[in-house]
N, C-alpha and C positions, 0 to 999 in steps of 0.2 A: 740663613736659607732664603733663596728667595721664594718667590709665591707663583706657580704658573698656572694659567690661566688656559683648561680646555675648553674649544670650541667645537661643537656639534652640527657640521652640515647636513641638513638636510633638503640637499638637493637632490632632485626629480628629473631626472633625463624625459626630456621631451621627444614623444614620439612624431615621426616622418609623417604618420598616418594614421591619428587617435582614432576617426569613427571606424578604420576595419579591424583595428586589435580590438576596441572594446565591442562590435559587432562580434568578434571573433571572439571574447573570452565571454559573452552572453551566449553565443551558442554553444560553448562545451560547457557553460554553466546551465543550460535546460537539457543539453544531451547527458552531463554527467562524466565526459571525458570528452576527445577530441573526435572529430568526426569518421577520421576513417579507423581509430580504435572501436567507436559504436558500429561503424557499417562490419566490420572483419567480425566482431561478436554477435551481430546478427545474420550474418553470415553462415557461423558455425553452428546456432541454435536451433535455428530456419532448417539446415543441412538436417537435422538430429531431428527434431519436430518432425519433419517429412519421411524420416526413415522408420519413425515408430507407426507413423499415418501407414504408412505403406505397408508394415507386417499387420497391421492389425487390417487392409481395405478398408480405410475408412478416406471420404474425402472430405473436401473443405465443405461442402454442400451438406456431406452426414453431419459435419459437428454443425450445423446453421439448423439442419432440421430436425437433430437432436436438441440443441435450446429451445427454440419454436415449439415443440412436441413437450419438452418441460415446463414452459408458463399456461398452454395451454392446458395440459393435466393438472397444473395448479387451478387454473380457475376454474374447472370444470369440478372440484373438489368441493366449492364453493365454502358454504357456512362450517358444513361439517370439517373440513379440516379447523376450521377458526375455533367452531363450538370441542373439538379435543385438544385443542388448544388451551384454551381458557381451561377446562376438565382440569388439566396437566395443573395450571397454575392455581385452581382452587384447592386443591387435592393438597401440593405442598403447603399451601399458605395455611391447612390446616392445623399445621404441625410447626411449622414455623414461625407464624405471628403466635402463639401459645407461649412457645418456649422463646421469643424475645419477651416479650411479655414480662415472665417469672425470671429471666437472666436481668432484667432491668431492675426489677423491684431488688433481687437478691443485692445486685451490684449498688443501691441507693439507703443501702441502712449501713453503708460502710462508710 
């Protein structure tokens, strides 16, 4: 028998135009597909978002002054929201640091 001898090329076809394919495959790599795949889906999303806006009479300005309206009701909350906050977390940790507690010790005599 004789012995033969595979060779593996790995040749790389060189492109006509390296910076606008690799410009080209960095931008469907931050869009996440090809450009006019992202445009046609936001297209159809935009179409749908605006259709719900529209049954509900809501504009672009209500949902701006409805977030506005929400930080400022947060901060006008001020401590007391913070101070039922913390409440929340005292309250459990009452019950919870206890029983890690006695789960530790049970679990360290084994």
């Amino acid at each position: 028998m004789q012995g033969y001898q595979l060779r593996i090329s790995r040749h790389v076809p060189e492109s006509r135009h390296p910076t606008v394919e690799t410009g080209l495959s960095a931008l469907n790599r931050f869009l996440g597909d090809t450009p006019l795949r992202v445009i046609l889906k936001l297209l159809v999303v935009s179409f749908l978002v605006g259709l719900v806006m529209n049954a509900f009479g809501w504009s672009p300005m209500d949902v701006l002054y409805g977030i506005r309206k929400f930080f400022i009701d947060l901060w006008n909350l001020g401590f007391h929201a913070i101070d039922r906050f913390l409440g929340y977390i005292l309250l459990g940790a009452a019950i919870v640091v206890p029983a890690f507690i006695l789960l530790r010790i049970a679990n360290y005599r084994k």
